[in-house]
N, CA, C and O of each residue as an XYZ file, in Angstrom:
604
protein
N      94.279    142.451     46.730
C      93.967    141.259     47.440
C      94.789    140.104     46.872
O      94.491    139.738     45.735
N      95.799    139.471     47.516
C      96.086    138.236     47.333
C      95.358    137.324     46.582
O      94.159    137.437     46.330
N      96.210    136.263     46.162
C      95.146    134.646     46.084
C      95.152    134.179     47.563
O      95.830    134.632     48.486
N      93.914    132.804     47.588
C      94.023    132.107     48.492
C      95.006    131.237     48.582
O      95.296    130.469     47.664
N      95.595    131.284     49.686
C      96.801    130.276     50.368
C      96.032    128.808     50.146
O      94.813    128.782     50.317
N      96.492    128.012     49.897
C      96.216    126.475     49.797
C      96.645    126.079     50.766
O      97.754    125.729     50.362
N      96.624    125.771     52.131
C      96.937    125.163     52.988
C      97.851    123.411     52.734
O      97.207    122.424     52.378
N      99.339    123.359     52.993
C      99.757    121.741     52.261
C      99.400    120.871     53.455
O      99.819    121.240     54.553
N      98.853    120.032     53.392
C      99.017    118.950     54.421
C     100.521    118.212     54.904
O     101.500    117.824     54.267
N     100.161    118.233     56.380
C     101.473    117.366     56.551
C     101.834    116.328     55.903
O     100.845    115.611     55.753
N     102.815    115.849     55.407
C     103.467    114.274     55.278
C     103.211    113.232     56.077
O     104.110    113.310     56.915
N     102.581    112.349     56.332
C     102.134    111.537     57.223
C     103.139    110.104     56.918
O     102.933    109.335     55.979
N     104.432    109.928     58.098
C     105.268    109.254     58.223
C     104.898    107.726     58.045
O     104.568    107.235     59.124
N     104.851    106.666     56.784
C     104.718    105.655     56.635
C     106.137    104.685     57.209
O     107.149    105.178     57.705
N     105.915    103.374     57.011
C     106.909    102.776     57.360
C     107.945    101.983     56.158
O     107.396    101.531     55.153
N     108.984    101.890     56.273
C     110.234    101.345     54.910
C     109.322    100.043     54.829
O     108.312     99.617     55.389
N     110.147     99.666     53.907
C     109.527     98.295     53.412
C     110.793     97.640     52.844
O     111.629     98.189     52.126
N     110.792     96.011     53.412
C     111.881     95.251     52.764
C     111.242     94.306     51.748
O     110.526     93.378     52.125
N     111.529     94.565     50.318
C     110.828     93.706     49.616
C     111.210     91.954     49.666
O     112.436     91.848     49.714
N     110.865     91.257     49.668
C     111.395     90.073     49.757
C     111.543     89.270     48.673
O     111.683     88.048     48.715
N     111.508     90.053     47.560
C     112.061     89.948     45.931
C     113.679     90.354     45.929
O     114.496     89.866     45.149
N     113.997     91.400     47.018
C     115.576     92.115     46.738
C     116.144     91.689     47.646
O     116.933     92.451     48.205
N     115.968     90.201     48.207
C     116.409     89.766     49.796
C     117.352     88.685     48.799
O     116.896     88.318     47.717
N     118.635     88.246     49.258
C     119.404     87.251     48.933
C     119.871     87.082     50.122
O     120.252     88.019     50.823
N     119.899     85.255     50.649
C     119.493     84.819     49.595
C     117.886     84.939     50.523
O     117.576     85.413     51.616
N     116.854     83.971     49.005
C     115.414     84.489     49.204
C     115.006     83.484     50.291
O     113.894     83.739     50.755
N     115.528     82.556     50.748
C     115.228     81.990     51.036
C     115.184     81.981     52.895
O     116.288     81.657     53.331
N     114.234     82.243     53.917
C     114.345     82.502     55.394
C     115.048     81.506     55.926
O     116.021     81.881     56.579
N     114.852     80.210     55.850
C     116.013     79.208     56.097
C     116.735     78.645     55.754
O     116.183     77.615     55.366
N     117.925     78.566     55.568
C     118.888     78.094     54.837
C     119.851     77.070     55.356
O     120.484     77.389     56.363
N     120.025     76.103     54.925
C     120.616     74.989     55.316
C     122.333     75.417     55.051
O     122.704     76.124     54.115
N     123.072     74.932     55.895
C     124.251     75.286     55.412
C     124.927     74.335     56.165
O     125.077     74.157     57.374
N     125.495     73.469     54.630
C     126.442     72.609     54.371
C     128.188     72.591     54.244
O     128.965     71.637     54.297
N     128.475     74.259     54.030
C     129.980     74.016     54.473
C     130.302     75.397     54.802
O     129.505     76.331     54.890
N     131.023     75.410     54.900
C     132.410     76.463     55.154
C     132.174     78.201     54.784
O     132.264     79.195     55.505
N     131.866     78.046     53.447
C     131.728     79.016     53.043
C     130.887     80.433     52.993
O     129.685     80.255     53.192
N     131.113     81.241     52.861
C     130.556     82.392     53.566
C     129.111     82.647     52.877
O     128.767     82.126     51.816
N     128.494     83.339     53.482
C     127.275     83.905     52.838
C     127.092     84.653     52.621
O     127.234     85.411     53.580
N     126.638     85.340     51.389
C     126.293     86.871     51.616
C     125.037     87.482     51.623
O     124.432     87.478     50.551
N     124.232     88.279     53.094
C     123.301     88.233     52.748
C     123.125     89.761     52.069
O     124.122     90.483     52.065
N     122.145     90.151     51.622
C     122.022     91.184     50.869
C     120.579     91.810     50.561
O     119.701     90.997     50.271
N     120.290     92.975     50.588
C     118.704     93.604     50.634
C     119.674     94.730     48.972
O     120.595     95.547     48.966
N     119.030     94.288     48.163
C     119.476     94.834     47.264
C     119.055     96.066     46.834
O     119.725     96.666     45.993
N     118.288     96.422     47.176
C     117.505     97.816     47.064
C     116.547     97.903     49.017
O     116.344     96.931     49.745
N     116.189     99.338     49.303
C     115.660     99.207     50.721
C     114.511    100.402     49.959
O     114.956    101.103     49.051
N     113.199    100.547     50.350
C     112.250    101.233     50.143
C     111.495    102.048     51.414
O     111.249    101.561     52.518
N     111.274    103.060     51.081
C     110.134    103.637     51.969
C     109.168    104.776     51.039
O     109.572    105.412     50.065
N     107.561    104.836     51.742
C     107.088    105.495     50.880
C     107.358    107.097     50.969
O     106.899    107.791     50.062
N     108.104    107.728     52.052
C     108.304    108.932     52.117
C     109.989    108.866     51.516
O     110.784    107.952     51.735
N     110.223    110.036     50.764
C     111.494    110.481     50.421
C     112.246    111.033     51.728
O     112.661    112.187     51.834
N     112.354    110.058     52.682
C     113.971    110.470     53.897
C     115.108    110.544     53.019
O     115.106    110.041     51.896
N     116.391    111.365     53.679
C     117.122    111.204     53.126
C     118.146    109.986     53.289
O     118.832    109.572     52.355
N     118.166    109.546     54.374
C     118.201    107.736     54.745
C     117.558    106.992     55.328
O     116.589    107.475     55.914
N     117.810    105.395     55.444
C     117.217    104.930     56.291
C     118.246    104.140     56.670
O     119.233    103.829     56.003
N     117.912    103.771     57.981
C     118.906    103.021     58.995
C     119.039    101.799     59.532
O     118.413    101.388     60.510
N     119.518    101.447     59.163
C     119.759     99.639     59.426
C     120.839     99.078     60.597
O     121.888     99.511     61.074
N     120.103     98.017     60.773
C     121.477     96.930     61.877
C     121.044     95.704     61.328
O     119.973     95.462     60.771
N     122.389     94.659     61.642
C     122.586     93.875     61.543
C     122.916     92.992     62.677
O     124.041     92.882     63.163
N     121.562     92.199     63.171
C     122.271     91.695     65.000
C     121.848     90.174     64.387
O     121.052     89.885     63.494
N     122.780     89.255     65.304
C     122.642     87.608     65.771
C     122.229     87.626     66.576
O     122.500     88.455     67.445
N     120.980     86.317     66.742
C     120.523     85.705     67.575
C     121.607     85.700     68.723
O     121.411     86.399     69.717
N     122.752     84.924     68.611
C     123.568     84.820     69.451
C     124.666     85.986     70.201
O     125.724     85.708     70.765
N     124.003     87.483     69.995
C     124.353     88.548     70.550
C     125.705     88.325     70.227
O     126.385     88.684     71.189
N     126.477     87.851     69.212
C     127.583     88.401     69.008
C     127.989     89.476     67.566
O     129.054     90.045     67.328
N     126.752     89.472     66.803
C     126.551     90.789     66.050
C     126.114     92.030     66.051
O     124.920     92.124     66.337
N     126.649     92.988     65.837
C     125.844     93.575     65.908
C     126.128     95.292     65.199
O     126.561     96.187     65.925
N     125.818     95.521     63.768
C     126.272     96.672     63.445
C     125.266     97.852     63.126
O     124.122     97.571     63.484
N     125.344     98.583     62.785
C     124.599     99.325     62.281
C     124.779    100.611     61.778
O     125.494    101.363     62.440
N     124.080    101.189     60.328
C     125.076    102.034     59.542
C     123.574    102.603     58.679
O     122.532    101.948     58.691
N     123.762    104.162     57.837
C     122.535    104.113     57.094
C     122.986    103.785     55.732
O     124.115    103.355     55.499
N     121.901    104.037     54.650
C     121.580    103.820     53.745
C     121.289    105.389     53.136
O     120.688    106.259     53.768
N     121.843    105.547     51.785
C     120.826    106.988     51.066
C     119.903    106.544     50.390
O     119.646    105.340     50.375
N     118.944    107.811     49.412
C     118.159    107.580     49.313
C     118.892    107.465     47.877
O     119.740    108.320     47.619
N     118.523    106.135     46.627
C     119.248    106.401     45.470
C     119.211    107.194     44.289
O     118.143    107.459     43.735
N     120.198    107.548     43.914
C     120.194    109.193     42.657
C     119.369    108.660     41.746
O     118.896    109.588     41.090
N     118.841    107.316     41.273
C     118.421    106.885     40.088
C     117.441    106.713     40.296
O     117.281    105.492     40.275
N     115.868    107.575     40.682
C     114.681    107.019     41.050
C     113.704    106.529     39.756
O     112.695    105.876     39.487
N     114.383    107.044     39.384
C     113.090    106.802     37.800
C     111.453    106.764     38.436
O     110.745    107.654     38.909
N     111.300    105.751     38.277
C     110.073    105.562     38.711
C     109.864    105.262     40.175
O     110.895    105.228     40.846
N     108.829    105.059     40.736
C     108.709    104.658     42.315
C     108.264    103.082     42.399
O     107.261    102.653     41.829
N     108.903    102.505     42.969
C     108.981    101.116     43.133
C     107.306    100.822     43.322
O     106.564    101.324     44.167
N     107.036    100.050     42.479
C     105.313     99.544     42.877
C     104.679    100.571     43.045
O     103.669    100.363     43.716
N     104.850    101.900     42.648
C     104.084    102.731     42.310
C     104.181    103.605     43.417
O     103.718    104.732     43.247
N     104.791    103.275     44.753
C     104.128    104.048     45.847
C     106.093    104.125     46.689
O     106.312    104.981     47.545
N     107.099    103.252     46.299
C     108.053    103.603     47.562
C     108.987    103.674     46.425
O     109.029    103.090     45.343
N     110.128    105.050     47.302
C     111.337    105.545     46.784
C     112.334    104.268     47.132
O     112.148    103.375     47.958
N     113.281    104.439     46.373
C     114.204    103.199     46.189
C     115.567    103.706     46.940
O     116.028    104.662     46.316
N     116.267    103.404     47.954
C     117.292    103.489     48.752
C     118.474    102.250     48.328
O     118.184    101.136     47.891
N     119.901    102.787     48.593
C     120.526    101.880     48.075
C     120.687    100.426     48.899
O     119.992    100.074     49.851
N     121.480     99.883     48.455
C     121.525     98.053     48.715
C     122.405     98.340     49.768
O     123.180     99.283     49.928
N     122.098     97.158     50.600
C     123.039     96.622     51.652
C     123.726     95.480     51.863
O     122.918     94.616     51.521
N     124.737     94.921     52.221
C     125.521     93.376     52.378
C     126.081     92.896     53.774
O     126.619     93.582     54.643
N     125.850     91.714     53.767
C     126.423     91.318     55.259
C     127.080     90.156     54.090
O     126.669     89.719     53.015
N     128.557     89.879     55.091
C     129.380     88.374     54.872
C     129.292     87.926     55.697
O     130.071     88.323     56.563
N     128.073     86.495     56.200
C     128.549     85.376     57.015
C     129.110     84.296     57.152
O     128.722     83.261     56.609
N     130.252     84.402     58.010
C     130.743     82.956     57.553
C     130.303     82.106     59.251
O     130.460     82.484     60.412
N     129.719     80.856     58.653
C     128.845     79.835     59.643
C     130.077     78.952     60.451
O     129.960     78.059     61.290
N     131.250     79.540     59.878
C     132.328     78.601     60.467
C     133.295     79.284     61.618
O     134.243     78.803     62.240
N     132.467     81.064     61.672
C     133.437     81.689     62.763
C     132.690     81.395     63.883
O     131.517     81.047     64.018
N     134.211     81.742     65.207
C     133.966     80.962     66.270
C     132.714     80.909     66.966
O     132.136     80.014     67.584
N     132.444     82.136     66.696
C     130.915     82.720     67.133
C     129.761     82.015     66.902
O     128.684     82.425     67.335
N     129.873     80.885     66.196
C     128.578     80.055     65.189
C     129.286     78.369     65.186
O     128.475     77.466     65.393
N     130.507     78.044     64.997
C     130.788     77.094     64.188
C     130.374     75.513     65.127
O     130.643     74.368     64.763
N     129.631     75.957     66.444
C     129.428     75.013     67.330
C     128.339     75.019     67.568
O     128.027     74.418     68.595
N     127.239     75.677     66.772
C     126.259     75.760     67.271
C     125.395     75.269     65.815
O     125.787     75.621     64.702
N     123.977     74.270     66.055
C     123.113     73.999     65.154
C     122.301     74.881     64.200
O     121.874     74.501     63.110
N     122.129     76.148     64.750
C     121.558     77.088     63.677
C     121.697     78.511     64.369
O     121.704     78.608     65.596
N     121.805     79.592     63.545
C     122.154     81.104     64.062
C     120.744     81.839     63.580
O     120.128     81.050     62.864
N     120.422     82.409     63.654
C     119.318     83.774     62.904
C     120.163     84.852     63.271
O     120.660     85.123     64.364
N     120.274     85.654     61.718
C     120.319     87.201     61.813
C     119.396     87.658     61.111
O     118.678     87.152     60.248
N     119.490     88.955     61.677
C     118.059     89.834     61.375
C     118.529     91.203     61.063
O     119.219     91.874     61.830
N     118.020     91.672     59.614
C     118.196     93.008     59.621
C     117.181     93.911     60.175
O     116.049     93.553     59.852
N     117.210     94.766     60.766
C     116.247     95.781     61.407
C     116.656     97.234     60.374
O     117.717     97.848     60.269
N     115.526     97.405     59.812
C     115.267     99.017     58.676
C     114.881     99.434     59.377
O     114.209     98.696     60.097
N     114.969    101.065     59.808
C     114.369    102.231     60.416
C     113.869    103.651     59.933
O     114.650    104.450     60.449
N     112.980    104.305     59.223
C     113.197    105.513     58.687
C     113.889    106.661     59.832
O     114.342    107.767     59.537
N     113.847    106.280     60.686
C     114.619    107.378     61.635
C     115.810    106.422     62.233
O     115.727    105.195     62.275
N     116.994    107.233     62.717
C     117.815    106.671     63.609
C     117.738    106.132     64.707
O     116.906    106.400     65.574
N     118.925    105.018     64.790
C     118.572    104.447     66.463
C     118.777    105.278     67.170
O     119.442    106.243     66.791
N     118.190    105.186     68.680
C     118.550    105.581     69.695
C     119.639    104.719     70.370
O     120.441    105.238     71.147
N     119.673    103.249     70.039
C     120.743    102.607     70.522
C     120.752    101.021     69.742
O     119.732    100.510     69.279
N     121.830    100.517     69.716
C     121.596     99.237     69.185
C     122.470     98.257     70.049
O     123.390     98.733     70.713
N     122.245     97.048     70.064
C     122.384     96.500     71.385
C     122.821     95.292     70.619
O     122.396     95.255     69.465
N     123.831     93.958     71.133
C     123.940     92.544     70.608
C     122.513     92.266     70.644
O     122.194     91.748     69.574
N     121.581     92.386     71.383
C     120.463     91.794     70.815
C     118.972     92.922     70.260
O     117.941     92.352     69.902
N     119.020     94.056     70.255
C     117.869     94.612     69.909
C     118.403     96.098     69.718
O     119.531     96.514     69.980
N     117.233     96.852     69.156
C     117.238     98.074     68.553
C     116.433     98.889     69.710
O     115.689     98.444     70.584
N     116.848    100.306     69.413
C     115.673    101.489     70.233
C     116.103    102.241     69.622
O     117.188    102.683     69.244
N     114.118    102.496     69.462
C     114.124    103.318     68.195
C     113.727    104.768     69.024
O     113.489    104.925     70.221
N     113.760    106.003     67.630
C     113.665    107.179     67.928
C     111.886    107.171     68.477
O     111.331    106.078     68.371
N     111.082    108.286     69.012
C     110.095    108.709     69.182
C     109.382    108.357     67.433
O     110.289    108.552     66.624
N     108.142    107.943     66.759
C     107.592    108.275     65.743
C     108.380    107.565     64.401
O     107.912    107.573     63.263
N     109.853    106.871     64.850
C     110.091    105.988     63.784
C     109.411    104.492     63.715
O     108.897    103.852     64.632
N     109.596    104.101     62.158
C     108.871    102.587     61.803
C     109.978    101.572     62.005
O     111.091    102.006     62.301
N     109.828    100.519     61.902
C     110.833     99.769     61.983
C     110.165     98.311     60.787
O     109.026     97.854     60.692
N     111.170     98.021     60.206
C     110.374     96.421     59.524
C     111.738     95.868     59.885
O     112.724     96.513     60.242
N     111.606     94.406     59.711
C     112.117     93.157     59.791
C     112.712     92.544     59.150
O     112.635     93.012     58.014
N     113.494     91.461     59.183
C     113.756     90.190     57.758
C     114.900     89.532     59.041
O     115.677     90.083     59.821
N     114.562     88.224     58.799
C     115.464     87.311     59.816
C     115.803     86.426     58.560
O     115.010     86.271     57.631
N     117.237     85.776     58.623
C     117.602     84.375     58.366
C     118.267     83.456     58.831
O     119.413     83.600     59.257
N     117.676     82.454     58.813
C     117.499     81.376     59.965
C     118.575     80.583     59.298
O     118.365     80.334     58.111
N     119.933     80.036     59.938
C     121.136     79.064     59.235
C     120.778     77.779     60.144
O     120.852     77.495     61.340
N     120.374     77.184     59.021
C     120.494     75.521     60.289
C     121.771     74.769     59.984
O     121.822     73.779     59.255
N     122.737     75.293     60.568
C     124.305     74.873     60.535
C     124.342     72.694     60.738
O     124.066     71.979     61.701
N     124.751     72.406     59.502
C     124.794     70.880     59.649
C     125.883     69.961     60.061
O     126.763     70.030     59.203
N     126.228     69.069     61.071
C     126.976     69.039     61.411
C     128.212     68.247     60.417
O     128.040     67.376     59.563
N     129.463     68.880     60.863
C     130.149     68.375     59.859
C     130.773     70.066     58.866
O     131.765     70.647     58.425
N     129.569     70.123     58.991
C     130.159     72.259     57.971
C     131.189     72.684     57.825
O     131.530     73.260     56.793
N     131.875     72.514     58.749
C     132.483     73.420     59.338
C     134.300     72.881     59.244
O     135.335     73.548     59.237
N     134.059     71.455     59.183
C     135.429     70.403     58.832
C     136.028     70.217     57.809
O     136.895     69.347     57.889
N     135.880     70.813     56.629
C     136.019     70.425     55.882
C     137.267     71.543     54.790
O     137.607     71.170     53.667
């Protein structure tokens, strides 16, 4: 006679998490006074299930952004972030508030969109997601001042 089989429970698909400790800069609105570029940056990306990526875009308010690319999951886990999410590597955007796309306008928002599953499509202005994927958020808001851009 065998042992008894232990039956494993499924994995029950949680959603990534953007900490807003690893967000540069930290700040959701940002005033911007000249020329120079920004970089925004999610320095680490989390979810509580071990995927082997997660999937990100990068869109403008003003539908002239719009990328999107994944992330792995990182070789160095040591521990689990806050006890409960695996640590995925960092991401970067360069904005500069002075390309043509922006340099006339009073304020832009971009928004990163995290996905544990892939898009189905990504659009200048929005995401579609797979069947059963999560999605989280993070916008930053540029209130472009006039003058920025002259100098």
């Amino acid at each position: 006679m065998s042992p008894p089989i232990e039956p494993v429970p499924p994995e029950i698909n949680q959603p990534p998490y953007i900490d807003p400790d690893r967000i540069l800069p930290g700040e959701e609105i940002i005033t911007v006074t000249s020329g120079e570029e920004i970089t925004l940056e999610a320095s680490q990306l989390f979810d509580p299930n071990a995927e082997p990526f997660l999937f990100y875009a990068w869109i403008a308010e003003g539908g002239w952004l719009a990328q999107n690319a994944r992330t792995s999951l990182s070789a160095d886990q040591g521990d689990l972030h806050r006890d409960l999410y695996y640590r995925f590597d960092g991401i970067s955007l360069q904005f500069n508030p002075c390309n043509p796309n922006v340099r006339d306008k009073s304020s832009e928002t971009i928004f990163l969109y995290v996905s544990d599953r892939s898009f189905v499509e990504v659009t200048n202005t929005t995401v579609t997601l797979e069947e059963g994927a999560y999605l989280e958020v993070w916008a930053w808001v540029f209130q472009i001042q006039p003058g920025a851009c002259t100098q």
